[in-house]
C-alpha positions in Angstrom: 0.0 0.0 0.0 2.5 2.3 0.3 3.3 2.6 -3.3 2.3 5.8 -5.7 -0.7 5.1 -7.5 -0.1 6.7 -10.7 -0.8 5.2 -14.1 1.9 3.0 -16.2 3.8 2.1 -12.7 4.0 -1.3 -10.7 1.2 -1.4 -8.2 -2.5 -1.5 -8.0 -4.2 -1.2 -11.2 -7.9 -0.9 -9.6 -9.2 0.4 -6.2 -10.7 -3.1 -6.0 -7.0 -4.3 -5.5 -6.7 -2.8 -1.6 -7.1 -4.8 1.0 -10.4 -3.9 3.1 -9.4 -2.0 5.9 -12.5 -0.4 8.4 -12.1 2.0 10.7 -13.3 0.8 14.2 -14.2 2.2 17.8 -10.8 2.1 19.8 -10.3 -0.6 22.0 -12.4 -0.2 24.9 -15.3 1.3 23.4 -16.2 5.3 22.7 -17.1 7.3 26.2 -21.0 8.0 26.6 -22.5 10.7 25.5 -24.8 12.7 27.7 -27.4 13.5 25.9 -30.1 14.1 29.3 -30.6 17.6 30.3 -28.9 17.9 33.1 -29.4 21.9 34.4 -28.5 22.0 38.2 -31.2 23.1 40.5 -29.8 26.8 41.5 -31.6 30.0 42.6 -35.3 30.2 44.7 -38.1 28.2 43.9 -41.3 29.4 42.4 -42.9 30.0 46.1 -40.1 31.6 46.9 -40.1 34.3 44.0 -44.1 34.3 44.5 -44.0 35.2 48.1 -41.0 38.0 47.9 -42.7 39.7 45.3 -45.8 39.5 46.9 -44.1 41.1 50.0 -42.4 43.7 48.1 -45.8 44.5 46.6 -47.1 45.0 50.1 -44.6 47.3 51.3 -45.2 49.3 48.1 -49.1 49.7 48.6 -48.4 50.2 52.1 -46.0 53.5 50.8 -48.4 54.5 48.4 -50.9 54.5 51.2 -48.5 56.5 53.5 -48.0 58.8 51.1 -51.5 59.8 50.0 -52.2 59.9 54.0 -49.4 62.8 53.9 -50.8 64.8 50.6 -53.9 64.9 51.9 -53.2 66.5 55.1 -50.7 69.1 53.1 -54.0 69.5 51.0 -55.9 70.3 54.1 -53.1 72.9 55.2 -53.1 74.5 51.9 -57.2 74.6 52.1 -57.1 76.2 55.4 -54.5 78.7 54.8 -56.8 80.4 52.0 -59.7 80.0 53.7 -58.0 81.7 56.2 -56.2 84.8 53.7 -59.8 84.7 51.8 -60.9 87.7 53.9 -57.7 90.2 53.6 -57.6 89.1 49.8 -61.2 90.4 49.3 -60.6 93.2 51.4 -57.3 94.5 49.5 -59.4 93.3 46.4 -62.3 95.4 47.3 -60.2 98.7 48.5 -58.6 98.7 44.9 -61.9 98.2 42.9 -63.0 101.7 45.1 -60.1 103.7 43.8 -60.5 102.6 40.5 -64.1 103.4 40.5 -63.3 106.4 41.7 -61.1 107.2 38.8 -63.6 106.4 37.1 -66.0 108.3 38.0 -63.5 111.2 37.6 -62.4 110.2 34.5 -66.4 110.0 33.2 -67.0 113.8 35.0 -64.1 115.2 33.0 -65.1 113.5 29.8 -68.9 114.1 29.9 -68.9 118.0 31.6 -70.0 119.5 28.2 -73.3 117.4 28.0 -76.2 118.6 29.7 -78.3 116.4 32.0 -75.5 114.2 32.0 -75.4 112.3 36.2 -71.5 111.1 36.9 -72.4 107.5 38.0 -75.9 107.3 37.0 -76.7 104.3 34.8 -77.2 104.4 32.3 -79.6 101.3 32.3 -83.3 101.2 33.7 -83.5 98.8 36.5 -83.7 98.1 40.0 -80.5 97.2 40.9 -78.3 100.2 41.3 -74.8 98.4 41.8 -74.0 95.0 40.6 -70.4 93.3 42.0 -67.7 91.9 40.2 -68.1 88.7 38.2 -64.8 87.6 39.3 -64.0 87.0 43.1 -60.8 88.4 44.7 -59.6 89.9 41.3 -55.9 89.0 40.9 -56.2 86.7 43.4 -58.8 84.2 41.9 -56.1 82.2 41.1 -55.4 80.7 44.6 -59.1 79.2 44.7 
Protein backbone atom coordinates (compact mmCIF):
# COMPACT_ATOMS: atom_id res chain seq x y z
CA UNK A 1 0.00 0.00 0.00
CA UNK A 2 2.51 2.30 0.33
CA UNK A 3 3.26 2.59 -3.34
CA UNK A 4 2.32 5.83 -5.68
CA UNK A 5 -0.72 5.06 -7.51
CA UNK A 6 -0.08 6.72 -10.73
CA UNK A 7 -0.77 5.15 -14.12
CA UNK A 8 1.88 2.99 -16.16
CA UNK A 9 3.82 2.14 -12.71
CA UNK A 10 3.98 -1.32 -10.66
CA UNK A 11 1.17 -1.36 -8.23
CA UNK A 12 -2.48 -1.53 -7.97
CA UNK A 13 -4.19 -1.22 -11.16
CA UNK A 14 -7.91 -0.87 -9.57
CA UNK A 15 -9.18 0.43 -6.18
CA UNK A 16 -10.66 -3.05 -6.02
CA UNK A 17 -7.03 -4.29 -5.52
CA UNK A 18 -6.73 -2.80 -1.57
CA UNK A 19 -7.08 -4.84 1.00
CA UNK A 20 -10.35 -3.95 3.06
CA UNK A 21 -9.39 -1.99 5.88
CA UNK A 22 -12.46 -0.38 8.43
CA UNK A 23 -12.13 1.96 10.67
CA UNK A 24 -13.28 0.77 14.18
CA UNK A 25 -14.23 2.16 17.79
CA UNK A 26 -10.81 2.07 19.79
CA UNK A 27 -10.27 -0.59 22.05
CA UNK A 28 -12.43 -0.24 24.91
CA UNK A 29 -15.28 1.29 23.42
CA UNK A 30 -16.20 5.29 22.75
CA UNK A 31 -17.10 7.33 26.19
CA UNK A 32 -20.95 7.98 26.61
CA UNK A 33 -22.54 10.75 25.53
CA UNK A 34 -24.81 12.71 27.68
CA UNK A 35 -27.44 13.50 25.89
CA UNK A 36 -30.14 14.13 29.28
CA UNK A 37 -30.56 17.61 30.26
CA UNK A 38 -28.92 17.88 33.10
CA UNK A 39 -29.44 21.89 34.43
CA UNK A 40 -28.52 22.04 38.21
CA UNK A 41 -31.16 23.12 40.46
CA UNK A 42 -29.78 26.83 41.48
CA UNK A 43 -31.61 30.01 42.57
CA UNK A 44 -35.31 30.21 44.71
CA UNK A 45 -38.13 28.16 43.86
CA UNK A 46 -41.33 29.39 42.38
CA UNK A 47 -42.86 30.05 46.07
CA UNK A 48 -40.06 31.63 46.88
CA UNK A 49 -40.11 34.28 44.00
CA UNK A 50 -44.12 34.31 44.55
CA UNK A 51 -43.98 35.22 48.09
CA UNK A 52 -41.05 37.97 47.92
CA UNK A 53 -42.68 39.65 45.29
CA UNK A 54 -45.77 39.55 46.93
CA UNK A 55 -44.05 41.14 50.04
CA UNK A 56 -42.40 43.66 48.11
CA UNK A 57 -45.80 44.52 46.61
CA UNK A 58 -47.10 44.96 50.08
CA UNK A 59 -44.56 47.31 51.25
CA UNK A 60 -45.24 49.27 48.08
CA UNK A 61 -49.09 49.68 48.64
CA UNK A 62 -48.36 50.19 52.14
CA UNK A 63 -45.95 53.47 50.84
CA UNK A 64 -48.45 54.53 48.36
CA UNK A 65 -50.94 54.50 51.19
CA UNK A 66 -48.52 56.53 53.53
CA UNK A 67 -48.05 58.84 51.12
CA UNK A 68 -51.45 59.85 50.04
CA UNK A 69 -52.25 59.94 54.05
CA UNK A 70 -49.41 62.75 53.89
CA UNK A 71 -50.77 64.76 50.58
CA UNK A 72 -53.89 64.95 51.90
CA UNK A 73 -53.16 66.50 55.10
CA UNK A 74 -50.73 69.14 53.09
CA UNK A 75 -53.98 69.48 50.97
CA UNK A 76 -55.87 70.27 54.08
CA UNK A 77 -53.07 72.87 55.19
CA UNK A 78 -53.15 74.45 51.86
CA UNK A 79 -57.19 74.60 52.11
CA UNK A 80 -57.10 76.19 55.40
CA UNK A 81 -54.55 78.69 54.81
CA UNK A 82 -56.77 80.35 51.98
CA UNK A 83 -59.75 80.01 53.68
CA UNK A 84 -57.97 81.71 56.16
CA UNK A 85 -56.16 84.85 53.72
CA UNK A 86 -59.78 84.73 51.76
CA UNK A 87 -60.86 87.74 53.94
CA UNK A 88 -57.69 90.24 53.55
CA UNK A 89 -57.57 89.07 49.80
CA UNK A 90 -61.15 90.39 49.34
CA UNK A 91 -60.61 93.24 51.43
CA UNK A 92 -57.26 94.50 49.47
CA UNK A 93 -59.44 93.34 46.39
CA UNK A 94 -62.30 95.40 47.34
CA UNK A 95 -60.23 98.73 48.52
CA UNK A 96 -58.60 98.69 44.92
CA UNK A 97 -61.90 98.24 42.94
CA UNK A 98 -63.02 101.73 45.15
CA UNK A 99 -60.15 103.70 43.77
CA UNK A 100 -60.51 102.64 40.45
CA UNK A 101 -64.11 103.35 40.52
CA UNK A 102 -63.30 106.42 41.71
CA UNK A 103 -61.14 107.20 38.78
CA UNK A 104 -63.64 106.37 37.14
CA UNK A 105 -66.04 108.33 37.98
CA UNK A 106 -63.53 111.17 37.62
CA UNK A 107 -62.39 110.18 34.52
CA UNK A 108 -66.38 110.00 33.23
CA UNK A 109 -66.97 113.78 35.03
CA UNK A 110 -64.12 115.22 33.02
CA UNK A 111 -65.07 113.54 29.80
CA UNK A 112 -68.93 114.10 29.90
CA UNK A 113 -68.95 118.03 31.62
CA UNK A 114 -69.99 119.49 28.21
CA UNK A 115 -73.27 117.40 28.02
CA UNK A 116 -76.23 118.60 29.68
CA UNK A 117 -78.27 116.38 31.96
CA UNK A 118 -75.54 114.17 31.99
CA UNK A 119 -75.37 112.26 36.18
CA UNK A 120 -71.46 111.06 36.88
CA UNK A 121 -72.36 107.54 38.02
CA UNK A 122 -75.89 107.35 37.04
CA UNK A 123 -76.66 104.31 34.77
CA UNK A 124 -77.23 104.42 32.30
CA UNK A 125 -79.63 101.32 32.28
CA UNK A 126 -83.31 101.16 33.74
CA UNK A 127 -83.53 98.83 36.47
CA UNK A 128 -83.72 98.08 40.00
CA UNK A 129 -80.54 97.16 40.85
CA UNK A 130 -78.26 100.24 41.31
CA UNK A 131 -74.77 98.40 41.77
CA UNK A 132 -74.00 95.00 40.56
CA UNK A 133 -70.44 93.27 41.99
CA UNK A 134 -67.71 91.92 40.15
CA UNK A 135 -68.12 88.74 38.20
CA UNK A 136 -64.75 87.60 39.33
CA UNK A 137 -63.95 87.03 43.09
CA UNK A 138 -60.84 88.43 44.67
CA UNK A 139 -59.56 89.87 41.30
CA UNK A 140 -55.90 88.99 40.94
CA UNK A 141 -56.15 86.67 43.35
CA UNK A 142 -58.82 84.17 41.91
CA UNK A 143 -56.09 82.16 41.14
CA UNK A 144 -55.36 80.66 44.60
CA UNK A 145 -59.07 79.23 44.68
Amino acid sequence: MTETLRRGYPGMKSVHDMPAVQDGPPPGGYPAIRFARRIPNTGPSGFTLFAVSAAVMAYGFYKVGEGNLERRALRAETVAMREMLYPVMQAEEDRRWVKEKQKCLENEAKIMKDVPGWEVGKSPYFGKRHWVPPAQPVGAYRELL
